[in-house]
N, C-alpha and C positions, 0 to 999 in steps of 0.2 A: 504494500500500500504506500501509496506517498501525498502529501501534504503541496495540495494546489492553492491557488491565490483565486477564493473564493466570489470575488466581484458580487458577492449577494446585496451590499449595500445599497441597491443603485433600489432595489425592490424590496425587501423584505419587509420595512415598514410602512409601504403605502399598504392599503386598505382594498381588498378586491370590488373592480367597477365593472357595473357591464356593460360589454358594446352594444351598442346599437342595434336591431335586427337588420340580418344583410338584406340588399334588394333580391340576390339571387345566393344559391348556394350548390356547389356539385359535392356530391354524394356522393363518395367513395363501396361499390361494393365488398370491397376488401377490406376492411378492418380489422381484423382479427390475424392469428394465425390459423390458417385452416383453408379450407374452398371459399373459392369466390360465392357470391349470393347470385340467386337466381332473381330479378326483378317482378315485383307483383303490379306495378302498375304501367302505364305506357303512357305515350305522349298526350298529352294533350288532357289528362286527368287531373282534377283537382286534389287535392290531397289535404289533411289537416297535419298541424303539431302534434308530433309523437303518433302519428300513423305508420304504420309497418311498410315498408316500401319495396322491401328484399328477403330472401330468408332461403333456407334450404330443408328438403323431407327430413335428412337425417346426414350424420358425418360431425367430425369436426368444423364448427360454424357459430357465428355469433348471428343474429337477423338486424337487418337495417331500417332505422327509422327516419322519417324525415323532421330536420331541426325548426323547420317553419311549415307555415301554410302557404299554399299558393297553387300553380300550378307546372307538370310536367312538361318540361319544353323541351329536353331532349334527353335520350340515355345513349351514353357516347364514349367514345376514349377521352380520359380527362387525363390532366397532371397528377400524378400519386409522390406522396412527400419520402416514401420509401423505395417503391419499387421502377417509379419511374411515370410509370403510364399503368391505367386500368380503367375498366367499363365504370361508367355511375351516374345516378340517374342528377338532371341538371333541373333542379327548382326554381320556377322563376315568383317570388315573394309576392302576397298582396299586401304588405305592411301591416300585415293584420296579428293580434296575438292571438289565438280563438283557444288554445289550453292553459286550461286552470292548474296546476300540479301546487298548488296551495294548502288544500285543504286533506288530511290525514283521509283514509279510507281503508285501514285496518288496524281495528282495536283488539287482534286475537293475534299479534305476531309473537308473542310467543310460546304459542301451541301450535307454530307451524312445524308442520316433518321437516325432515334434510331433503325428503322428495317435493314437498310443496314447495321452498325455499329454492331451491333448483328450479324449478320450472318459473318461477316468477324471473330468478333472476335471468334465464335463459329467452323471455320472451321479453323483457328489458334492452336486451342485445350487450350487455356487461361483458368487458374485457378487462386484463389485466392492465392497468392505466399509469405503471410505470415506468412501459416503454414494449414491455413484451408481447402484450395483447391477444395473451390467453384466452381462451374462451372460463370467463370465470363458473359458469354453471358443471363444467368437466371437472375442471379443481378443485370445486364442494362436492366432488362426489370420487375419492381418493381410493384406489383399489386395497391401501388398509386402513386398519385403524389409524386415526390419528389425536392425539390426548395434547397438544400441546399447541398454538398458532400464535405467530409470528405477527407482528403489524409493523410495514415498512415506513417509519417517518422519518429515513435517514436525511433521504433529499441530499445525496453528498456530490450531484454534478454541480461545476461552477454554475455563478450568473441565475441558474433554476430555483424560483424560492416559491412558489405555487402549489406547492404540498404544506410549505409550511404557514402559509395564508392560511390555507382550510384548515390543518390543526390548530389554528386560531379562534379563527374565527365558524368555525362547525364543530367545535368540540364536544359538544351534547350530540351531536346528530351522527356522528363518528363511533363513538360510545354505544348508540343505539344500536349502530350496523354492526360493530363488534357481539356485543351480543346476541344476535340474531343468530351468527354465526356456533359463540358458542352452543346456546340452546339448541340447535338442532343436529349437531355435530357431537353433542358429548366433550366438547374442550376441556380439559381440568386447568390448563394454567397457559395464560394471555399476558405476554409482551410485549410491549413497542418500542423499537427500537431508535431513539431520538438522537442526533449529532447535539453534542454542547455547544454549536455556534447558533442552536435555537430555543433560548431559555424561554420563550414567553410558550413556546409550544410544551414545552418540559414541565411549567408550573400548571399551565391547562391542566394534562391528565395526570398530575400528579397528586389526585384528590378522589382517587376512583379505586376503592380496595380491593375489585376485583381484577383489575391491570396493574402489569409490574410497568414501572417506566426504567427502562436501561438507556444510562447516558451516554453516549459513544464517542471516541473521536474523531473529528471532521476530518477525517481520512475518505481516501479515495481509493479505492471503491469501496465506502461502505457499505454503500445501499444493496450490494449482490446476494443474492439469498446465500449463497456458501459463506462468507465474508458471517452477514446478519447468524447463521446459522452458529458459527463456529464462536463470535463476538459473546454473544448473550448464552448460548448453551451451554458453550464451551465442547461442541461436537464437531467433529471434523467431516463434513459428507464426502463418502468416497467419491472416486470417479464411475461416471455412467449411472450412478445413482441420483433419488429423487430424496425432498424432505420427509416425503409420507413413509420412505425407507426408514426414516429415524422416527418416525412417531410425529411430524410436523407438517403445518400448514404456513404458508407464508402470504400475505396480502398487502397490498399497498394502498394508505390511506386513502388516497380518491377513488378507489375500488371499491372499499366497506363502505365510504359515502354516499357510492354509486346504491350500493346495495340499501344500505337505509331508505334512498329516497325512490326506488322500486317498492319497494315494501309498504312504505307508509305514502306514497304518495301515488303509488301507482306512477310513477315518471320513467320513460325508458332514457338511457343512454344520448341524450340530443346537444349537450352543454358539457364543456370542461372547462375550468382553470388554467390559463398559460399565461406563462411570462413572458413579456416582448421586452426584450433590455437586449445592450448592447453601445457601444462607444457611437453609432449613427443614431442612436433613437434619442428624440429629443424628451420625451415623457416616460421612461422604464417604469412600466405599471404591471398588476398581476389583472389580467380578464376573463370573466365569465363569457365563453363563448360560445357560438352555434357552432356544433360538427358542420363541417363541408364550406365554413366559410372562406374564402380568397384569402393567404397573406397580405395580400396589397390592401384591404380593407381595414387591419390591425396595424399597416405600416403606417396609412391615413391616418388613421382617429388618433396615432401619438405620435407624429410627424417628427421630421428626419432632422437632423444634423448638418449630416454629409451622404451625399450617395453611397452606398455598401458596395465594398468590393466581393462579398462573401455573404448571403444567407442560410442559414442553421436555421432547422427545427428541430430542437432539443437542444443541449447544452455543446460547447465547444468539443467534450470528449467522447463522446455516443454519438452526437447529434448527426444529421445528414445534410450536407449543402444540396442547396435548392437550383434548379435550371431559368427559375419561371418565378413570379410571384403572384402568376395565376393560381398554383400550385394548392388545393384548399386542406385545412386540418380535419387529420381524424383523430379518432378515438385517446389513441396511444399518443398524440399531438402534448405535449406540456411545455416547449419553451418555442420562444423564435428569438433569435438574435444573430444581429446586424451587426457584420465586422468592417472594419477603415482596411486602407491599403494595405497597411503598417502590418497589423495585424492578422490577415488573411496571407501575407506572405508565404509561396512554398518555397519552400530552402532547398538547395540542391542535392541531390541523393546523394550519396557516396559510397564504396564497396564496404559491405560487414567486416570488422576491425577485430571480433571474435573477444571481445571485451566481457558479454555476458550482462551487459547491463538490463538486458531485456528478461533475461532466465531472472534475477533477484529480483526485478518489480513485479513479475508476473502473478497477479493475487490467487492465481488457481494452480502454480506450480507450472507451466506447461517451459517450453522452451522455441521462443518464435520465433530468435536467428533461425533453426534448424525447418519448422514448418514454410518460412519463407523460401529459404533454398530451394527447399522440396517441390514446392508451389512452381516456384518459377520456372522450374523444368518441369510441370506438368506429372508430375512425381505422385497423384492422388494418393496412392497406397499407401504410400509413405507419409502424407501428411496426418494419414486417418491415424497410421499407429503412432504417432508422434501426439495424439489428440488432439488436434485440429477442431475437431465438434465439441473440446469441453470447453473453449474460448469465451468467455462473457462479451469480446467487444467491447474492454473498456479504455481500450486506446493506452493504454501507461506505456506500452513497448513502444510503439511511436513517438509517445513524449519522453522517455529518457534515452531514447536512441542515440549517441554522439556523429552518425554518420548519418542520422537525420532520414532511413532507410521505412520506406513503405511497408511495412508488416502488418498493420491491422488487414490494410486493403487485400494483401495476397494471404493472409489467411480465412478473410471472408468471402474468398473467392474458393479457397480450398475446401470449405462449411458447405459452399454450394455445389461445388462437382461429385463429394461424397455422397450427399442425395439423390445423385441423378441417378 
């Protein structure tokens, strides 16, 4: 693990605001990890807020909702902030709000099953919402036992401070989705795991006897379930194993929020939490936003600086630069930020100098001089028994790299040939 230069300042103390409703908004059918969604409506169809829009019979899959009312004006290849391009249907907004998600609409959540729980959460369209984008209705249903779960409020990417706004400021409603959780699951004993660069989150749940609060250090990576697993437990999760292997469930705060406000609100998946900060944004704020809205809507509403030589969605070390600022957020969406020249700079590669600096920061053990090599000469085998697949993607090989050497890229290249 190693110790980055945080930049949360720029947001962590504003107060979460929400955007505007967009005029238009494209709908990504992929969100999730899993199959794409099959589309339920077609052109020219009016639709309302939180209407199901997508969805599949069966398989790994989350269903897709629409964030506004309006109407269907095209389902088309759009921009996708991960993959590139993918089908999703394109709303075009009546300014209208027409769902209520205000008012409570179950007084009996906790005498729901683990199977009623699932199926709500599953027809919410809930993914994992700290980058991974899990199908969360798969997750709560764990092929073993599980006695112990995990709540991720590490938040340890730079610049990203929009988990720690909702542990703020939804602290009760957090608490609620935790419980839901354990109730139907049989949990005996609930953590969250907090960095100490976030005291005002730390004093929130630290008033709740049925959650332990663990203070962590604002290390990087802390937020990795092995990293959270090993921290708090003090268990090591082997390789190719899972947490439900040890008895554990892991979740990410805006996930259990998510869950709460399915639950008690009837609200699917339509809004998230993101951070727009970055040395080009003139206002770094945290927003409540519509899935599938335009970056360039969220660049407007907190207007620039400087032109950005560089747009990230997520944080600097995870995050993915942008082709487009057509480009619209999903699910998994939690930061954007706007880099200057200065700082978007790529540095000239240079041959591996076999120094090993990338094997000692490696937080999972692996060794990515060697998976690189491997890579680069098209070496699949080789990179698979090298573990290549157990990679978090949390970029520290490329940040302590001295010859400044592409490793994440040709590893995540090496993640995708082993699937094929």
């Amino acid at each position: 693990m190693v110790k980055l230069a945080e930049n949360k300042h720029h947001s962590e103390n504003k107060p979460t605001c929400s955007m505007p409703l967009p005029k238009r908004v494209c709908i990504s059918l992929i969100q999730h990890l899993g199959k794409i969604c099959v589309p339920e409506v077609k052109v020219g169809d009016k639709v309302a807020c939180g209407q199901r829009i997508a969805s599949l019979p069966s398989g790994v899959y989350s269903p897709i909702h629409s964030s506004i009312s309006g109407t269907v004006s095209a389902i088309q290849d759009c921009p996708h902030p991960v993959i590139g391009r993918a089908k999703a249907v394109v709303i075009q907004g009546d300014g209208k709000e027409d769902a209520d998600f205000s008012k409570s609409i179950r007084s009996q959540s906790s005498s729901l099953t683990a199977q009623e729980l699932r199926d709500i959460v599953l027809e919410a369209g809930i993914v994992g919402m700290g980058g991974a984008s899990f199908p969360t209705h798969i997750k709560l249903n764990p092929p073993k036992p599980v006695n112990t779960l995990i709540i991720n409020g590490a938040e340890c990417e730079p610049y990203l401070t929009a988990d720690s706004r909702l542990m703020v400021e939804k602290t009760t409603e957090i608490v609620q989705g935790i419980r839901l959780i354990v109730s139907c699951l049989g949990i005996k004993d609930v953590y969250i795991g907090i960095e100490d660069n976030k005291p005002e989150a730390i004093k929130a749940f630290s008033g709740f006897d049925d959650i332990k609060v663990k203070v962590l250090k604002s290390d990087y990576p802390q937020g990795g379930e092995k990293q959270l697993i090993r921290n708090i437990l003090g268990k090591e999760l082997p390789r190719g194993k899972y947490p439900f292997d040890i008895g554990a469930l892991v979740q990410n705060v805006s996930t259990v929020f998510a869950i709460y406000e399915a639950v008690y609100k009837g609200k699917p998946l339509i809004e998230r939490i993101v951070t727009v900060t970055g040395s080009c944004i003139k206002e770094p704020v945290n927003l409540l936003v519509r899935i599938g809205t335009p970056i360039k809507d969220l660049i407007e509403f907190c207007g620039l600086n400087e032109e950005p030589a560089k747009i990230i969605i997520g944080g600097p070390m995870m995050g993915i630069a942008q082709y487009t600022d057509e480009v619209p957020l999903i699910k998994s969406s939690n930061g954007l930020l706007l880099m200057n020249k200065v700082e978007a700079e790529v540095l000239e590669e240079k041959p591996c100098i076999r120094c090993a600096a990338c094997v000692r920061g490696c937080p999972v053990g692996l060794m990515p001089c060697q998976i690189n090599l491997a890579s680069e000469r098209s070496l699949w085998s080789l990179t698979k028994e090298y573990g290549a697949s157990d990679c978090i993607e949390c970029g520290i090989c490329n940040y302590v790299c001295p010859a400044n050497r592409r490793l994440l890229q040709t590893i995540k290249r090496a993640k995708l040939e082993g699937i094929k």
